[in-house]
PAVO-232536 format. One record per residue: z, x, y of N, C-alpha, C in turn; residue in one letter. Coordinates in pm, whole numbers. Each point is the difference from the previous one (the first is absolute). Layout:
KEKOL      nup    neast   nnorth     caup   caeast   canorth      cup    ceast   cnorth   rest
KEKOL        Z        X        Y        Z        X         Y        Z        X        Y      a
...
This chain:
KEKOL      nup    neast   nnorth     caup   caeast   canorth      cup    ceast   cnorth   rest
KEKOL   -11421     2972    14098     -110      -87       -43       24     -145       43      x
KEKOL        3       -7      134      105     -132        35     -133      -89        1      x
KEKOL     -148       37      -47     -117      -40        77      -86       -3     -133      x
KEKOL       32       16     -109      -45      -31      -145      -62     -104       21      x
KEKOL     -106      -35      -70      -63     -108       -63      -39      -57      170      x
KEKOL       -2       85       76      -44     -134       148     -172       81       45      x
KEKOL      -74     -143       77      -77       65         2      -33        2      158      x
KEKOL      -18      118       54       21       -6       178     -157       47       20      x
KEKOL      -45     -100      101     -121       41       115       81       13       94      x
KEKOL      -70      171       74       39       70       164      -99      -49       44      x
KEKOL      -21       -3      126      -94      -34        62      -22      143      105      x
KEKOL      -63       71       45       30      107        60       61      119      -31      x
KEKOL      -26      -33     -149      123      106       -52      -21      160       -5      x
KEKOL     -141       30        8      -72      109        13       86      112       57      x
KEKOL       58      -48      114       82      119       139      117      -87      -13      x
KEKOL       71      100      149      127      -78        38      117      -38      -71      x
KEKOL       23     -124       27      120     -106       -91      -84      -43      -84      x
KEKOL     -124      -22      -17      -50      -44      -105        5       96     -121      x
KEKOL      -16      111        2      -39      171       -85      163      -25      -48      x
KEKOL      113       34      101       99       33       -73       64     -117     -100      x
KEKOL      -31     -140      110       91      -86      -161     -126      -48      -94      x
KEKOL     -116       21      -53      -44       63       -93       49       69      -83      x
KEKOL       39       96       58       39      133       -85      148      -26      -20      x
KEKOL       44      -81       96      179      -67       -87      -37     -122     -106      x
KEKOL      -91      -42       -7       21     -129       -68      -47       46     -108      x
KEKOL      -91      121      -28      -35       99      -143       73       35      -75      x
KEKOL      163       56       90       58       84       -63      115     -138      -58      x
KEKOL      -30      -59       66       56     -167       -78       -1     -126      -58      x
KEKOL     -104       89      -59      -85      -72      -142     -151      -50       39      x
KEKOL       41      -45      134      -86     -118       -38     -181       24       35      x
KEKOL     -113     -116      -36     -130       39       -15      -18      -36      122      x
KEKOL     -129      115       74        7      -55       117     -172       -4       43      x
KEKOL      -45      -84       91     -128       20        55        6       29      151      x
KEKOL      -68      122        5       -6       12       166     -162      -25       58      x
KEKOL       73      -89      116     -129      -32        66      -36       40      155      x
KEKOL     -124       90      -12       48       78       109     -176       17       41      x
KEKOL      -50       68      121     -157        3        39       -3      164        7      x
KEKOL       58       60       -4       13      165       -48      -18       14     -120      x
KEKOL     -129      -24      -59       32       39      -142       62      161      -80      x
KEKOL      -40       94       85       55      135       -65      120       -8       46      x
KEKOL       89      -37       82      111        7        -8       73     -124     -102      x
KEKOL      -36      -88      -19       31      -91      -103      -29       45     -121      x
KEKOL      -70       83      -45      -46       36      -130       49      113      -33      x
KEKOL       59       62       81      121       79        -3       85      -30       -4      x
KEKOL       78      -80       73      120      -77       -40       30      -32     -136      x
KEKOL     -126      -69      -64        0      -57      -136       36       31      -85      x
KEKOL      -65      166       36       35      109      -131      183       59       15      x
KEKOL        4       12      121      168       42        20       79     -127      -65      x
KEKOL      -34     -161       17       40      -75       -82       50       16     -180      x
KEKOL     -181      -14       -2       28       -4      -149       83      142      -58      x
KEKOL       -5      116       30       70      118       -35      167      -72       -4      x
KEKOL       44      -74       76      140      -17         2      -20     -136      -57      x
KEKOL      -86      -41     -112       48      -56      -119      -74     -143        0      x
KEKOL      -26      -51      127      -65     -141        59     -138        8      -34      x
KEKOL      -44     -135      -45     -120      -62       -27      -33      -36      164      x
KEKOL     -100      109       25      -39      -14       164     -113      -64       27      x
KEKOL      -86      -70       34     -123      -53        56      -28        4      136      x
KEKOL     -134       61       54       14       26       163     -162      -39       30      x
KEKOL        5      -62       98      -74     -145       -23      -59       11      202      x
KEKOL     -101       90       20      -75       -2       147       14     -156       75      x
KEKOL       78      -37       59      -10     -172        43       27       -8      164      x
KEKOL     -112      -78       65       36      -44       188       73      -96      -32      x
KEKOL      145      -35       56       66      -19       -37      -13     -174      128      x
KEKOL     -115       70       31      -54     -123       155     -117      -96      -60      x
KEKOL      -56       46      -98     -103     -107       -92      110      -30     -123      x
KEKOL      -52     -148       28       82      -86       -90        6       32     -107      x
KEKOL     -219      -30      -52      -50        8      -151       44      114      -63      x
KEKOL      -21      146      114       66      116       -96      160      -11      -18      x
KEKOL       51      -55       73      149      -25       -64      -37      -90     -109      x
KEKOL       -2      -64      -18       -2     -173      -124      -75      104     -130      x
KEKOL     -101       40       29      -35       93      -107      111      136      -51      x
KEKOL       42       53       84       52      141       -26      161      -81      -58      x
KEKOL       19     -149       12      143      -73       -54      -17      -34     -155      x
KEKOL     -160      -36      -20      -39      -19      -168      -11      103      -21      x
KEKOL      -44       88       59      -34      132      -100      162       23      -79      x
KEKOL       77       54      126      138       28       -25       69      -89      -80      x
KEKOL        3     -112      -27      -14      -73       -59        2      -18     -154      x
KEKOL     -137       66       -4      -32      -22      -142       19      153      -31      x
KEKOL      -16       69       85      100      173       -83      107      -20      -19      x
KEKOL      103      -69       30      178       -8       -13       21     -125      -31      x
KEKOL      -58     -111      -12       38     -123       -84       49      -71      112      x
KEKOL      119       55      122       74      -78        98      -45       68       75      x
KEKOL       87      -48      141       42       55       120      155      -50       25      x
KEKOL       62      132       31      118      -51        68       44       -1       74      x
KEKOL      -54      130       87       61       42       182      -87       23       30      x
KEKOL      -44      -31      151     -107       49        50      100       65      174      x
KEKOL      -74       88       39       46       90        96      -91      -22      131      x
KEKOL       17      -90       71     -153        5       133      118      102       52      x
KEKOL     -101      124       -7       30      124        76     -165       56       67      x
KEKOL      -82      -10       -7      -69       23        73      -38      -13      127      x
KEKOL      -53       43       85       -2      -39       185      -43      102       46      x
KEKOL      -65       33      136      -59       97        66       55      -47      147      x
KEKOL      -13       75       88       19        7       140     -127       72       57      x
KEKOL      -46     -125      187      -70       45        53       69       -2      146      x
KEKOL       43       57       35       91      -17       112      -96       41      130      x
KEKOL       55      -95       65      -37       12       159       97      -98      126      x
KEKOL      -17       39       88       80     -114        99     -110     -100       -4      x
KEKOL      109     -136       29     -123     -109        -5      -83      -37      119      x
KEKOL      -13      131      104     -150      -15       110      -81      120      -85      x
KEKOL       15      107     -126      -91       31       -39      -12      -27     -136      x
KEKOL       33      -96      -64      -11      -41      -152      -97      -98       12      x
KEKOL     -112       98      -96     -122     -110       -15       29     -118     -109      x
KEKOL      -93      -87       10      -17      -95       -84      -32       42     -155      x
KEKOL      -85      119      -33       21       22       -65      150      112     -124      x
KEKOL       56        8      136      138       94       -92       60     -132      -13      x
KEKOL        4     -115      135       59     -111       -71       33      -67     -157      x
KEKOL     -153      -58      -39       -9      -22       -64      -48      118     -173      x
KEKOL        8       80      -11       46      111       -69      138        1      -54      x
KEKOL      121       31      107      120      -12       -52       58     -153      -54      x
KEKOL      -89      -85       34       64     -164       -21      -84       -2     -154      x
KEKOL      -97       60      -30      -79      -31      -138       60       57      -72      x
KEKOL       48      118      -24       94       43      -112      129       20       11      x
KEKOL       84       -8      152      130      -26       -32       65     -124        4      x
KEKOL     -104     -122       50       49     -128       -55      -66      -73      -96      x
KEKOL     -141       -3       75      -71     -100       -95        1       93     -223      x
KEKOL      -12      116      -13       50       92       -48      109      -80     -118      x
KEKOL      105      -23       80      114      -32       -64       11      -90      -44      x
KEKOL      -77     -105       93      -44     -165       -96     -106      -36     -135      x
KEKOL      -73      114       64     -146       44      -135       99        6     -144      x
KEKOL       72      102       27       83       93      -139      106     -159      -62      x
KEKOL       54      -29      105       80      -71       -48      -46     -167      -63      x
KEKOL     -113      -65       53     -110      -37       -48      -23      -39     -106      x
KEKOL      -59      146      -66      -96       26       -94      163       53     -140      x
KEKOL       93       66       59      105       38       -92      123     -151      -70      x
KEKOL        6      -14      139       77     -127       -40       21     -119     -123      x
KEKOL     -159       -6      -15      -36     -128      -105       71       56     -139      x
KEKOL      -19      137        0       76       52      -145      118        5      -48      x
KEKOL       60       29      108      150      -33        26       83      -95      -24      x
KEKOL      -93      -95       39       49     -139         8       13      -66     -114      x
KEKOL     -154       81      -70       19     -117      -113       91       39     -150      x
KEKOL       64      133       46      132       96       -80      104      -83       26      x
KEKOL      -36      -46      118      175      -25        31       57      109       81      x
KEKOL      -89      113       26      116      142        34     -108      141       93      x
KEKOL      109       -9       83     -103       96       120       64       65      132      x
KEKOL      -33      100      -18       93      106       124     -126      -10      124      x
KEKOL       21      -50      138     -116       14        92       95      132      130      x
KEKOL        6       70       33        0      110        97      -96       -1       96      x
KEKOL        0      -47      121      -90       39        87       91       80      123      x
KEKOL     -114       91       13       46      122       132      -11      -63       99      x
KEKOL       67       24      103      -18     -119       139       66      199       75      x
KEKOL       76       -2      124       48      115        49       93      -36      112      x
KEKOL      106       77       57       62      -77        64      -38      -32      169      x
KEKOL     -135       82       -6      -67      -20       137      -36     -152       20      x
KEKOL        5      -58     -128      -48     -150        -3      110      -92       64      x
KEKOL      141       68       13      130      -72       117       40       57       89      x
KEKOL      -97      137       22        0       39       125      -96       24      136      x
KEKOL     -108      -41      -96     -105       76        83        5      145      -11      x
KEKOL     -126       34       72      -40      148         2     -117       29      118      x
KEKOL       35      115       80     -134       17        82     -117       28      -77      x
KEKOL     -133      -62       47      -91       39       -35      -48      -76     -120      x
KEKOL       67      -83      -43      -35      -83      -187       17      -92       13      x
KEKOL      -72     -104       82      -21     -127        13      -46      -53     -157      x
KEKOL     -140       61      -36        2      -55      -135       50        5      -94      x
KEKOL      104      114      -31       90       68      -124       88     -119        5      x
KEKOL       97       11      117      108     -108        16      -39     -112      -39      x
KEKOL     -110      -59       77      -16     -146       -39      -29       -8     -150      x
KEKOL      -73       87      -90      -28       37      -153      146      -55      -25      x
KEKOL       42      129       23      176       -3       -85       45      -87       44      x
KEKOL       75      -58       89       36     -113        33      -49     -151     -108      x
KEKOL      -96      -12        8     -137     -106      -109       73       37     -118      x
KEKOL        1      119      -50       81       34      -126      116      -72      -37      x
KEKOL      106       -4       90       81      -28         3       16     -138       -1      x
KEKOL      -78      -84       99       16     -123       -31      -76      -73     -105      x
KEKOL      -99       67      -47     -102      -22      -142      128        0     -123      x
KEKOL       73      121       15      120       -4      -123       67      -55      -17      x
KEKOL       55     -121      117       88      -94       -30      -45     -120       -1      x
KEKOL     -128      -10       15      -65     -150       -70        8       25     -167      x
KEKOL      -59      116       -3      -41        8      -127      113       -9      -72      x
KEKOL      134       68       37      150        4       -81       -2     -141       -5      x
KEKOL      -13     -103       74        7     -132       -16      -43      -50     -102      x
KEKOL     -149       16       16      -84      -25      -148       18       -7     -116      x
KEKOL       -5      138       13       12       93      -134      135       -3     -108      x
KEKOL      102      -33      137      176       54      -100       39      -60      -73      x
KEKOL      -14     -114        5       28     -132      -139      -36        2     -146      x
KEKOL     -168       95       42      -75       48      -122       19      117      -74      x
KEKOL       99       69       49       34      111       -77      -60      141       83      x
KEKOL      -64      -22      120      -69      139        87       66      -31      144      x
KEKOL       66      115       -7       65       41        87      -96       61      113      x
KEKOL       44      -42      139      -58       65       137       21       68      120      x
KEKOL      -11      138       13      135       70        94     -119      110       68      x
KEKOL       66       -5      129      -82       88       101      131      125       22      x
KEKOL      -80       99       -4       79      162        47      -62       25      131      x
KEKOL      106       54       61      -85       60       176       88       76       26      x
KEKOL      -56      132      -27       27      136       -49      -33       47      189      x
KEKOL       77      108       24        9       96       100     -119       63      -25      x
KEKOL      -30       93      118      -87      135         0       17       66     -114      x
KEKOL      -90       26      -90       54       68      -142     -108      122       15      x
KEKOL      -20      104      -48      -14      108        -4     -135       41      -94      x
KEKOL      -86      -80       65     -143      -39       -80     -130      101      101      x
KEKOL     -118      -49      -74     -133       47        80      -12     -120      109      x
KEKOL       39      -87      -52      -56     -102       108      101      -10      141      x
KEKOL      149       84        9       54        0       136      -27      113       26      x
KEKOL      -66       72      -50      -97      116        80      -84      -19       37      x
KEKOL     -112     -118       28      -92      -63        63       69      -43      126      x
KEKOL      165      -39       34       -2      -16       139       -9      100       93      x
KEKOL        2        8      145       -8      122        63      153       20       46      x
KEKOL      -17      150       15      134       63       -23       91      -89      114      x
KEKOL      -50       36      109      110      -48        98       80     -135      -45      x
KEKOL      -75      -88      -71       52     -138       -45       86       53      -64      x
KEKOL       -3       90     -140       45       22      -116      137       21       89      x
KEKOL       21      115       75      106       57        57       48     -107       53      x
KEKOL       -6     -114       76       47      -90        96       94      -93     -141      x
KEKOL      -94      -27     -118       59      -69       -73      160       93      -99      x
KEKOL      -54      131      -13      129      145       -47      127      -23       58      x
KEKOL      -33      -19      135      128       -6        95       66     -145      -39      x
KEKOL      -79      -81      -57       91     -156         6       69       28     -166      x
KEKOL       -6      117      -65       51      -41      -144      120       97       29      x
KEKOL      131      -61      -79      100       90       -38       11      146      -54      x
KEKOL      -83        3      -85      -31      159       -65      -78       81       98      x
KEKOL     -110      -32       96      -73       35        51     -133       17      -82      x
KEKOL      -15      -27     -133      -77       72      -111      -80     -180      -81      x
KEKOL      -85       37      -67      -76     -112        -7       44      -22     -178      x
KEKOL       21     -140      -62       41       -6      -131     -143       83      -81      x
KEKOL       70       23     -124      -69       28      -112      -20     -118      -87      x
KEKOL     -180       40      -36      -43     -129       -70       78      -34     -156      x
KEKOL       61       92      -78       93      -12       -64      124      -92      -20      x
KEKOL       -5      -53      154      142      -98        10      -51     -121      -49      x
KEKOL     -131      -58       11      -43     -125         4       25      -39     -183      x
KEKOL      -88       90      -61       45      -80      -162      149      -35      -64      x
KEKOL       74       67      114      118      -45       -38       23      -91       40      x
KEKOL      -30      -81      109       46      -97       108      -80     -171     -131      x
KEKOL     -133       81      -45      -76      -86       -87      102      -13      -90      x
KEKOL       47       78     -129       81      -15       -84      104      -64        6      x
KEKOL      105        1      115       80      -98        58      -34     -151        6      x
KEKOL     -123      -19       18      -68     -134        48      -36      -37     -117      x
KEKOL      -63       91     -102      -59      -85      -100       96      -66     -147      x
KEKOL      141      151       28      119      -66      -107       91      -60       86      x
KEKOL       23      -56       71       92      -58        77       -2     -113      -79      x
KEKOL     -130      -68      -24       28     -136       -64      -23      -18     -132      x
KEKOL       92      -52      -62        3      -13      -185     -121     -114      -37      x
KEKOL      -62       53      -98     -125      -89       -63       66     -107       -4      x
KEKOL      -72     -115       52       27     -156       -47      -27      -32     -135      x
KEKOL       39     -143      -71      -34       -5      -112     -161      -16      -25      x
KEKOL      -52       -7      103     -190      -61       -20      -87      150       15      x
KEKOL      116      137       70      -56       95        44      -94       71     -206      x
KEKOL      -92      -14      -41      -32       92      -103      -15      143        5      x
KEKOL        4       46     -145       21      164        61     -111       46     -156      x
């Protein structure tokens, strides 16, 4: 119950890394809201939530319009009293090489895997702040320091992530909200089954195992990050 009394927005939490640390942060106390544009798979989630003991709320939100973020932050809000972690885990991929990536997959992957991340963080932040106390997680990937064929816009997304998280750690850290980017490998989702195989294989051959991680590893990598640091005296609980 390392996650008692906290109150976590996923962002994407529906599938993927979002679905499973959901379903870790349930079994560790804590209340959670998932915000996701799948509603039957989110409303499923909810119920696998609350069964393992969590006060769940699952909350349909584009995570690329501001107002429905700023709204779906009071709602949550005023169901759980706080906020304490928020998870930008949400993102999509439209992949193409950049002589056939339209303008519109362009701007698609830049609306919810960056602009996305600024919306949430935004509209979440102000609550945080005025606690004194706040876990921020944003997904970034490690294609964002390597590049990748074919994901001109993903990269540049994640990448943006990354440097969005360390302004904000600037900001934010004095005040008691902490700011940390993860950039997680090929993990073993629906969405790296959207690349095409030959890529997939080209990228198999560059990993040690040969085999792609399980989304399972990531809530641990979170848990590490979020007790690593001891409440300050201003942190409230």
């Amino acid at each position: 119950m390392r996650l008692q009394n906290r109150v976590a927005i996923i962002t994407g939490g529906a599938n993927g890394i979002g679905r499973v640390t959901a379903l870790t942060f349930a079994k560790e106390g804590a209340q959670i809201a998932i915000w996701d544009i799948n509603e039957d798979a989110g409303r499923q989630l909810a119920v696998e939530c609350t069964a393992l003991g969590s006060r769940c709320l699952f909350q349909k939100v584009d995570t690329s319009n501001l107002d429905a973020v700023t709204e779906a932050a009071e709602l949550a809000h005023r169901e759980f009293g706080q906020i304490d972690i928020l998870i930008n885990n949400a993102g999509i991929t439209r992949d193409a090489s950049m002589k056939k990536m339209t303008a519109a997959q362009w701007q698609q992957v830049i609306d919810v895997n960056l602009t996305g991340v600024f919306n949430c963080v935004k509209a979440v932040s102000p609550y945080m702040l005025e606690r004194g106390y706040g876990r921020i997680l944003n997904a970034s990937s490690v294609v964002a320091l390597y590049g990748n064929f074919g994901q001109t816009n993903y990269v540049a997304a994640k990448a943006g992530v990354i440097g969005m998280s360390k302004v904000w750690a600037r900001e934010f850290g004095r005040k008691g909200v902490t700011v940390n980017a993860v950039a997680p490998g090929f993990i073993q989702t629906d969405m790296v089954g959207t690349i095409p195989k030959e890529h997939l294989d080209q990228l198999k051959e560059k990993r040690p195992s040969g085999a792609w991680d399980n989304p399972k590893i990531l809530p641990t990598l979170i848990f590490s990050w979020l007790l690593m640091r001891r409440p300050s005296s201003r942190e409230q609980h």
